[in-house]
NUBAVO-651090 format. One record per residue: residue in one letter; x, y, z of N, C-alpha, C, O in turn. Coordinates in steps of 0.1 Angstrom, whole numbers, padded with zeros to 4 digits, always signed. Example, Ala and Ser with C-alpha at 12.3 -4.5 7.8 and 13.67 -1.06 7.14 Angstrom:
BEGIN
A+0132-0057+0078+0123-0045+0078+0132-0033+0078+0142-0033+0085
S+0128-0022+0071+0137-0011+0071+0129+0000+0079+0134+0011+0080
//
This chain:
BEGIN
X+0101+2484+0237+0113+2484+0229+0122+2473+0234+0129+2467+0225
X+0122+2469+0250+0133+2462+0253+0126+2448+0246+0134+2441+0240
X+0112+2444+0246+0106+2435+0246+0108+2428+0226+0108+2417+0221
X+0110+2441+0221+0111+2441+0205+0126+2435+0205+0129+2424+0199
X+0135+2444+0212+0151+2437+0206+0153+2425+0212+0162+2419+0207
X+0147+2418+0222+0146+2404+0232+0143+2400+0217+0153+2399+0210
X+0128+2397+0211+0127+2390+0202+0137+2391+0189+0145+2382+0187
X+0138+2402+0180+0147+2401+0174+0161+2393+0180+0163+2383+0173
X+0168+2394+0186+0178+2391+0193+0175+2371+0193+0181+2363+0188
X+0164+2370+0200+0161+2354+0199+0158+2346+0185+0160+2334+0182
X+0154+2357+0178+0150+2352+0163+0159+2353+0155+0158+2347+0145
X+0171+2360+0158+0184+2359+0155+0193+2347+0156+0196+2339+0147
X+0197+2346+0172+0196+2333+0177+0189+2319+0168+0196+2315+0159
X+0180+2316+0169+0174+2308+0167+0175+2305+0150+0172+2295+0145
X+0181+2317+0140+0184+2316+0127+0194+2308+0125+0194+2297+0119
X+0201+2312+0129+0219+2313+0134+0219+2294+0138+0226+2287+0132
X+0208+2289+0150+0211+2274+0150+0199+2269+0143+0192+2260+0148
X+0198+2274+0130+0190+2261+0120+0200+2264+0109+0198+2260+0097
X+0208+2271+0112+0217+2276+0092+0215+2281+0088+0222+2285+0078
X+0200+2290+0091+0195+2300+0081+0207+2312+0083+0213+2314+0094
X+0209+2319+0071+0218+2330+0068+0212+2345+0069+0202+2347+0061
X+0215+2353+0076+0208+2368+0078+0219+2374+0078+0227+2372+0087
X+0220+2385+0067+0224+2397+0073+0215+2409+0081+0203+2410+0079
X+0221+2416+0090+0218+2427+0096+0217+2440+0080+0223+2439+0069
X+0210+2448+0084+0216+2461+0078+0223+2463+0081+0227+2458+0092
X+0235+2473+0068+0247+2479+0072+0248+2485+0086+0238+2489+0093
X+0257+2486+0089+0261+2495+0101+0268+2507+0098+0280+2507+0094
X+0261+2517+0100+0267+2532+0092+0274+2542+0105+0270+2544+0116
X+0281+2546+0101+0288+2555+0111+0273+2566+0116+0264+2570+0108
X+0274+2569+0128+0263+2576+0136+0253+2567+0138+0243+2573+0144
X+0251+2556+0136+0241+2547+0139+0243+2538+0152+0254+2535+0156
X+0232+2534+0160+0237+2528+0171+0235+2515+0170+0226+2510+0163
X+0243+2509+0176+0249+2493+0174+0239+2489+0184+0234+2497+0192
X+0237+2474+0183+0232+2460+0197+0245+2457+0200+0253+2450+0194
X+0248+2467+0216+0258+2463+0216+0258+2455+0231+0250+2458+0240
X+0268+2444+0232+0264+2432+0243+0277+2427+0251+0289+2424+0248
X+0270+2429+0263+0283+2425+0271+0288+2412+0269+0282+2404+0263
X+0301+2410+0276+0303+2398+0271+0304+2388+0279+0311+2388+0289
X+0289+2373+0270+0284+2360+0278+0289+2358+0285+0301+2364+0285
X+0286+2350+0294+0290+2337+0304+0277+2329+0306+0265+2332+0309
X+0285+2314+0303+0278+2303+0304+0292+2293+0300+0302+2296+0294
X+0288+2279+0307+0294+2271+0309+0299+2261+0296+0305+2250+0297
X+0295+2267+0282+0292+2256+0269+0306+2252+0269+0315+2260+0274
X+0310+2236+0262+0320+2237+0254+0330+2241+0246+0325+2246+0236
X+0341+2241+0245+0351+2251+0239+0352+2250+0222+0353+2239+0216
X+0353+2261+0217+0356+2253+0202+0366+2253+0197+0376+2257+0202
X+0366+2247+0185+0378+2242+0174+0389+2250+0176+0387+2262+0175
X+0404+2246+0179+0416+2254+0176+0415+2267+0165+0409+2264+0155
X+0417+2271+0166+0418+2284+0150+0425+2299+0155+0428+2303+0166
X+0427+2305+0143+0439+2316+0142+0434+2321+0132+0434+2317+0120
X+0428+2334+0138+0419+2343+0130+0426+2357+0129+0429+2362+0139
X+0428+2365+0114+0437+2370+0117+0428+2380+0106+0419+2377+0098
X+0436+2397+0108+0432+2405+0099+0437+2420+0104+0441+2423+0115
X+0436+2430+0089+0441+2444+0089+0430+2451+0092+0419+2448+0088
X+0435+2465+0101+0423+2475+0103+0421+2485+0088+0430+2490+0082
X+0411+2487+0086+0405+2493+0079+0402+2509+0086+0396+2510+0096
X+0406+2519+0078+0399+2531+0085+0386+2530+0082+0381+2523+0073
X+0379+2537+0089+0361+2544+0089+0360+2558+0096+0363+2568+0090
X+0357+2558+0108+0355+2572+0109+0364+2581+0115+0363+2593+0118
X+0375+2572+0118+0393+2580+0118+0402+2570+0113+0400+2558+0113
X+0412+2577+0109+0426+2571+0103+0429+2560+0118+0433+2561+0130
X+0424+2545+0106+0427+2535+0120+0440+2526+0113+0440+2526+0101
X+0451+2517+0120+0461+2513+0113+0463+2494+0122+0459+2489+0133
X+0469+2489+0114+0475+2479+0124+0468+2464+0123+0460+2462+0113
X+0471+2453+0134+0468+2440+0125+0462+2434+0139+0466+2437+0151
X+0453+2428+0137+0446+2420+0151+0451+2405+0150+0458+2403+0140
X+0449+2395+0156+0450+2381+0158+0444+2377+0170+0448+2381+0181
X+0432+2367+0168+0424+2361+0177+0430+2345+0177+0426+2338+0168
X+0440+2339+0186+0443+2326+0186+0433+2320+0198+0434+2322+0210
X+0424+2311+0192+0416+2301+0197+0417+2289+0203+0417+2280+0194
X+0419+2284+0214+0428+2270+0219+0414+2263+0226+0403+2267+0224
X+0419+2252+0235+0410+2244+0242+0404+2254+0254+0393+2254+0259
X+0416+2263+0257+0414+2271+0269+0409+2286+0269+0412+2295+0277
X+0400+2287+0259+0395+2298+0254+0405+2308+0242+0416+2304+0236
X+0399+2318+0240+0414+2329+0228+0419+2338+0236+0417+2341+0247
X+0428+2344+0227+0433+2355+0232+0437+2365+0219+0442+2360+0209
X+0434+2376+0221+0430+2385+0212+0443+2394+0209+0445+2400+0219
X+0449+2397+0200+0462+2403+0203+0463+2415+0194+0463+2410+0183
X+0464+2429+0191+0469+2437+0187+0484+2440+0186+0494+2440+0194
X+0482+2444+0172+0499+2445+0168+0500+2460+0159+0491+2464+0151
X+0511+2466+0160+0512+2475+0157+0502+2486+0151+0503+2493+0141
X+0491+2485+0165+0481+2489+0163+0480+2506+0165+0488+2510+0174
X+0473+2514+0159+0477+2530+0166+0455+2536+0160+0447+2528+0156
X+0455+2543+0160+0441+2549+0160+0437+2563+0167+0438+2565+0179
X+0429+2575+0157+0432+2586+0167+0428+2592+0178+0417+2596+0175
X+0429+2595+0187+0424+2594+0202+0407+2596+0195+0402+2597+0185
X+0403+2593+0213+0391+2598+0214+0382+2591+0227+0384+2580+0232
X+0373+2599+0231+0371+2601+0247+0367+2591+0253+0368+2592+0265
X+0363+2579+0247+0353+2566+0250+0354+2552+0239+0345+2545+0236
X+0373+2551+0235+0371+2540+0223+0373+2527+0230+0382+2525+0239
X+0363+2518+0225+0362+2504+0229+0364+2494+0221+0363+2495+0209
X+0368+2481+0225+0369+2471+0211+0360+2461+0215+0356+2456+0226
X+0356+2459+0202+0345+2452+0200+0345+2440+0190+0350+2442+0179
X+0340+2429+0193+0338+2419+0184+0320+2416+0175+0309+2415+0179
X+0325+2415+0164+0312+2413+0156+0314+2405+0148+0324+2403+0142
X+0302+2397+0148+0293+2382+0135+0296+2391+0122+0299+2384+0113
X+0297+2404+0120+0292+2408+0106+0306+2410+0102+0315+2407+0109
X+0309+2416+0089+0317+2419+0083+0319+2436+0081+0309+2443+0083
X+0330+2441+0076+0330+2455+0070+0330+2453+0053+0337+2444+0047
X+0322+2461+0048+0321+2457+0032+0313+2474+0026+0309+2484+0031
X+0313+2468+0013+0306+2482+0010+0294+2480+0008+0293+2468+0005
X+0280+2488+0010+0264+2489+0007+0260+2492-0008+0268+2498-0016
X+0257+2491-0009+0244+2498-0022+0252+2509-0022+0260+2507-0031
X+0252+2519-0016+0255+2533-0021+0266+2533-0021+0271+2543-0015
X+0276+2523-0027+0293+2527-0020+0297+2531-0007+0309+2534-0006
X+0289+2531+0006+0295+2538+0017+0301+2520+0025+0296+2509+0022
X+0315+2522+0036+0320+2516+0038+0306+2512+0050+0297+2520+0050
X+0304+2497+0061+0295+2494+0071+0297+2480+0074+0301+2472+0065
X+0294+2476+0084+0293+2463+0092+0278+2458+0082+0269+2465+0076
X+0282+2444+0081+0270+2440+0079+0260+2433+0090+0250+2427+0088
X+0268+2434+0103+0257+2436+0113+0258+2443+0121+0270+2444+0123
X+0249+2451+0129+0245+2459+0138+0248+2456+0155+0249+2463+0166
X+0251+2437+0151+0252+2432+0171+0271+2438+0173+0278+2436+0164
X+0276+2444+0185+0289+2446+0189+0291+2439+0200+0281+2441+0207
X+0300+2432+0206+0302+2423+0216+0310+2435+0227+0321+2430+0226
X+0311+2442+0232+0321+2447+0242+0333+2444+0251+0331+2444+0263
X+0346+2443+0246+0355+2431+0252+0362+2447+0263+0370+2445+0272
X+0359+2458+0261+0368+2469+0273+0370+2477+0264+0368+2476+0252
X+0378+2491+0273+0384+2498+0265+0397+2498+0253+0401+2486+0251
X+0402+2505+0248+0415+2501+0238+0424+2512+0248+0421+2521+0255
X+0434+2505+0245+0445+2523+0255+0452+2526+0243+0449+2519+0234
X+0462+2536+0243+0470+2541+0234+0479+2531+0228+0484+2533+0216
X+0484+2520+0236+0494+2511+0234+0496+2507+0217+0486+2505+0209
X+0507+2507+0214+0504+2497+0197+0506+2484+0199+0508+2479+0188
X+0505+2476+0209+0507+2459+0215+0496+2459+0222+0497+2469+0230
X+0485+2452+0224+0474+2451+0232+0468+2437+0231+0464+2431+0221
X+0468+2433+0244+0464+2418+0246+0451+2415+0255+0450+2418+0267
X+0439+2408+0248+0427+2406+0254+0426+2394+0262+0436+2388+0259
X+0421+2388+0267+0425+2375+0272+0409+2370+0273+0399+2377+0276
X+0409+2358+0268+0394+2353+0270+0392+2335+0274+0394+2324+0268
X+0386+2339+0287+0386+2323+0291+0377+2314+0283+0371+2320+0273
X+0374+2304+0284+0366+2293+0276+0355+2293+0277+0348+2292+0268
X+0351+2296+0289+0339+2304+0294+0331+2316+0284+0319+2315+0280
X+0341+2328+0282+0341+2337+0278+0336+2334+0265+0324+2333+0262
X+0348+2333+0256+0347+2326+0241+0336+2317+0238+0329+2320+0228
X+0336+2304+0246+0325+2296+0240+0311+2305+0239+0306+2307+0227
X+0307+2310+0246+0293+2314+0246+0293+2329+0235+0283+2336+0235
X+0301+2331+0228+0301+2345+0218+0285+2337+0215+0281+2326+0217
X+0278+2350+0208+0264+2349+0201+0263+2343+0191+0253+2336+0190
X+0272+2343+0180+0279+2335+0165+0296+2338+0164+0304+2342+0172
X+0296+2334+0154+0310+2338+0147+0318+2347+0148+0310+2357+0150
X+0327+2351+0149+0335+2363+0151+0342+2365+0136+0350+2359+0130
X+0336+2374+0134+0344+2373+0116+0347+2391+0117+0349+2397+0106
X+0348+2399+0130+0356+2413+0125+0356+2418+0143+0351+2415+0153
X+0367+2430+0139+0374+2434+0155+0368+2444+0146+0369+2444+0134
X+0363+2454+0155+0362+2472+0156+0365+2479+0166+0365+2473+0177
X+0367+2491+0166+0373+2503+0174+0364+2509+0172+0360+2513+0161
X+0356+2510+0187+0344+2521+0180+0347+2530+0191+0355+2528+0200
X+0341+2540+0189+0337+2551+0198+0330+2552+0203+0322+2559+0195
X+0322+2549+0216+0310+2550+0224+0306+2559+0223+0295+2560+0219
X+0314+2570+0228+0308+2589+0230+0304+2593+0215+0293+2596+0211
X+0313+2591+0207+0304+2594+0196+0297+2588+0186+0293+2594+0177
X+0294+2571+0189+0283+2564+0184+0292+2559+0168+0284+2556+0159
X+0306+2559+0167+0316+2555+0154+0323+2549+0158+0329+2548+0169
X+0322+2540+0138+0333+2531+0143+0344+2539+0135+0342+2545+0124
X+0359+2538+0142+0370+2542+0139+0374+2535+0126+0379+2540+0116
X+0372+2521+0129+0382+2510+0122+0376+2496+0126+0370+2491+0136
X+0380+2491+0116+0372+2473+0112+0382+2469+0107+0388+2476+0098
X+0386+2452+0112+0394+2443+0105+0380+2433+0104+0370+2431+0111
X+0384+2427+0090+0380+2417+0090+0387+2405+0089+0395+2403+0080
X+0384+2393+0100+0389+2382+0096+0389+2375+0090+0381+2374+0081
X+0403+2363+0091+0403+2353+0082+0409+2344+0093+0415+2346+0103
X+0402+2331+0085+0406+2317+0095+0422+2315+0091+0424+2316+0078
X+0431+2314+0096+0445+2313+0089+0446+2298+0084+0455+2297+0076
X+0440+2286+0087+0440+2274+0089+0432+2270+0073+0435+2259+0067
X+0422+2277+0068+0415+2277+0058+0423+2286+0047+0417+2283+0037
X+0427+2289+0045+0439+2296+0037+0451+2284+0033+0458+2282+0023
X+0449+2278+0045+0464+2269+0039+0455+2257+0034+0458+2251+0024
X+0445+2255+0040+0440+2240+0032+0440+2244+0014+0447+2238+0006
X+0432+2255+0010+0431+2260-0005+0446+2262-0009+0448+2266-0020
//
């Protein structure tokens, strides 16, 4: 098994730096994520950007607004008037995929990989900090924040992002 998601996981990779486009299957609440601690390696830092977006409920009433500001010196991830309803093991996580609807109308990630940045606490202000280190080496893209619940294998809530910088060029 470990030997199966290594390849998948590389073949992913390896999509990802020729251009080729993959979605994952949805990501459905009770399903278990690839979920990944987060890199370190030495790569270069990327482009300035201000990535910003609203939480979406999923499998509890989730509320509030994220912002990922991206500099020379790595991002920093910021929660704002964020609130979500307890629960025994919620974590935030970064994902390549989006939240969108499936085939059957049900709400899901359109990928399965979750990055692990720590727990969430109760706070409605919550600040992540990510060195250059950290950030450069993400697996792809960061295009959504979720609130999942480890203990019970759900996600609470999905923002998805937007580049704030590409908004203003259009």
């Amino acid at each position: 098994m470990k030997q199966f998601r290594l390849a998948l996981n590389l073949g992913t990779l390896a999509a990802v730096l020729t251009g080729c486009t993959y979605s994952d299957p949805p990501f459905e609440a009770g399903s278990t994520p690839t979920v990944s601690p987060v890199p370190s390696a030495s790569a270069p830092s990327t482009t300035p950007e201000t990535l910003e977006g609203k939480f979406q409920s999923q499998g509890a009433v989730t509320s509030g607004g994220v912002t990922i500001r991206v500099t020379d010196t790595g991002a920093v991830l910021q929660l704002k008037d964020f609130s979500t309803e307890p629960g025994e093991d919620l974590r935030l996580m970064l994902s390549p995929g989006t939240l969108s609807t499936d085939t059957t109308g049900s709400l899901g990630l359109t990928s399965t990989t979750l990055i692990d940045l720590g727990p969430v606490s109760g706070a409605a202000s919550q600040r992540v900090d990510m060195d250059t280190k950290m950030w450069s080496t993400m697996p792809s893209s960061v295009r959504s924040v979720v609130i999942y619940n480890y203990s019970e294998r759900t996600a609470y809530g999905t923002a998805n992002l937007t580049d704030i910088q590409e908004l203003v060029k259009h």
